[in-house]
C-alpha positions as CSV (number, residue, x, y, z in Angstrom):
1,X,0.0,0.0,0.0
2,X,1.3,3.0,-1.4
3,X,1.6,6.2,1.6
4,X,2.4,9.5,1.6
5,X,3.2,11.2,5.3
6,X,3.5,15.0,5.3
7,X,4.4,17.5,8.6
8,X,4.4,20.6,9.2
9,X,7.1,21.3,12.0
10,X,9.7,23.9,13.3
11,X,8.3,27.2,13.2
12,X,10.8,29.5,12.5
13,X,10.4,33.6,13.5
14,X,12.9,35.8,11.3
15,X,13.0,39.6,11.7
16,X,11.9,39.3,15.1
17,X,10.7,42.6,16.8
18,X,10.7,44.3,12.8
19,X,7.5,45.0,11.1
20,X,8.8,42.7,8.6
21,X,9.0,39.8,10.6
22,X,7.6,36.2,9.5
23,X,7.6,32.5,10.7
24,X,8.2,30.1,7.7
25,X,7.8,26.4,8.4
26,X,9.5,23.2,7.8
27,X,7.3,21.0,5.2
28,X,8.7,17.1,5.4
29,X,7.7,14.9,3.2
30,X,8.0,10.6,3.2
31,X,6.7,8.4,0.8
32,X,6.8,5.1,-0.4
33,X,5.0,5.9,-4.0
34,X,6.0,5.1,-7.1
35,X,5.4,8.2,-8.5
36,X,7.9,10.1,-6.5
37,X,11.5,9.6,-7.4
38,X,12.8,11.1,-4.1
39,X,11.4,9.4,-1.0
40,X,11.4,12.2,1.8
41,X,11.9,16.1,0.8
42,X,11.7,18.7,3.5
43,X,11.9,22.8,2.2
44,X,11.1,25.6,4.3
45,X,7.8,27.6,3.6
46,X,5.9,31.0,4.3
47,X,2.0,30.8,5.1
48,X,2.3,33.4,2.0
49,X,3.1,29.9,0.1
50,X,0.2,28.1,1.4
51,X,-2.1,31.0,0.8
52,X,-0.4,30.7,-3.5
53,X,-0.6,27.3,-3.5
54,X,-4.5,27.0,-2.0
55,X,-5.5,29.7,-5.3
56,X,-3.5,27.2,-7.9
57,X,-5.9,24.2,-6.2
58,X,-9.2,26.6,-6.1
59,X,-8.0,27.5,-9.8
60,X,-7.6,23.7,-10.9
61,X,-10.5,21.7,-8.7
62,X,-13.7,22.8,-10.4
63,X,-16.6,21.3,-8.1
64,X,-13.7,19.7,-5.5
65,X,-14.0,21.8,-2.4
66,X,-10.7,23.1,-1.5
67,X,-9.8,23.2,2.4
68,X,-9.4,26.2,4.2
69,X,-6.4,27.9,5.4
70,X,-5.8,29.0,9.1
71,X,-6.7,32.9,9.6
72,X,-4.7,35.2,9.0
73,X,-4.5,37.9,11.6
74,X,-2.6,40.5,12.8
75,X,-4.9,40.5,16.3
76,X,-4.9,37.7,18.5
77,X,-5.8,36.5,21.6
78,X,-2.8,34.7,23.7
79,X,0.6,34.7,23.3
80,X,2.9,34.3,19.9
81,X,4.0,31.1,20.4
82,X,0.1,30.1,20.7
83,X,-0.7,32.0,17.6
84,X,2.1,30.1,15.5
85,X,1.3,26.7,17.4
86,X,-2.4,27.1,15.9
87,X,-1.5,28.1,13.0
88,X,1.0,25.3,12.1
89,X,-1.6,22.6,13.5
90,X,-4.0,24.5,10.8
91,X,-1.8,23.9,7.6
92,X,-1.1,20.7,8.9
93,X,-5.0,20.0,8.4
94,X,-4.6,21.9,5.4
95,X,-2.0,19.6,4.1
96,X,-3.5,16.6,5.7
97,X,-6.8,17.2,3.4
């Protein structure tokens, strides 16, 4: 049986304390398909990217509902660390679906 595992770990802040600051992600990848030629992959990724990448699916599926994203939002309730906790556990769904 053919599987395909993919986590979203190790929130990274850069720019800390700068209005340009940002948290990118690590994205790993395993699999055992055919299909793929490399069996694990891990690249580092903004929300930004999952934000691009959910308009290519909306743009492609037709009918297919395409998951939602976690929110996107300057004000929150709790800490940082809580924010990008949430959020990571939300484009791990994301990813997951």
């Amino acid at each position: 049986q053919e599987l395909t595992t993919v986590r979203v770990q190790d929130p990274r802040v850069h720019n800390e304390g700068s209005w340009n600051s940002y948290v990118d992600y690590k994205i790993f990848l395993h699999t055992n398909s055919k299909a793929f030629t490399a069996k694990t992959s891990c690249v580092r990724r903004r929300y930004r990217e999952f934000v691009w990448l959910r308009r290519q699916l909306q743009r492609n599926a037709g009918l297919v509902p395409v998951p939602e994203l976690p929110g996107k939002s300057a004000f929150f309730v709790g800490s940082t660390d809580e924010f990008i906790e949430r959020r990571r556990q939300g484009l791990q769904q994301f990813l997951e679906k």
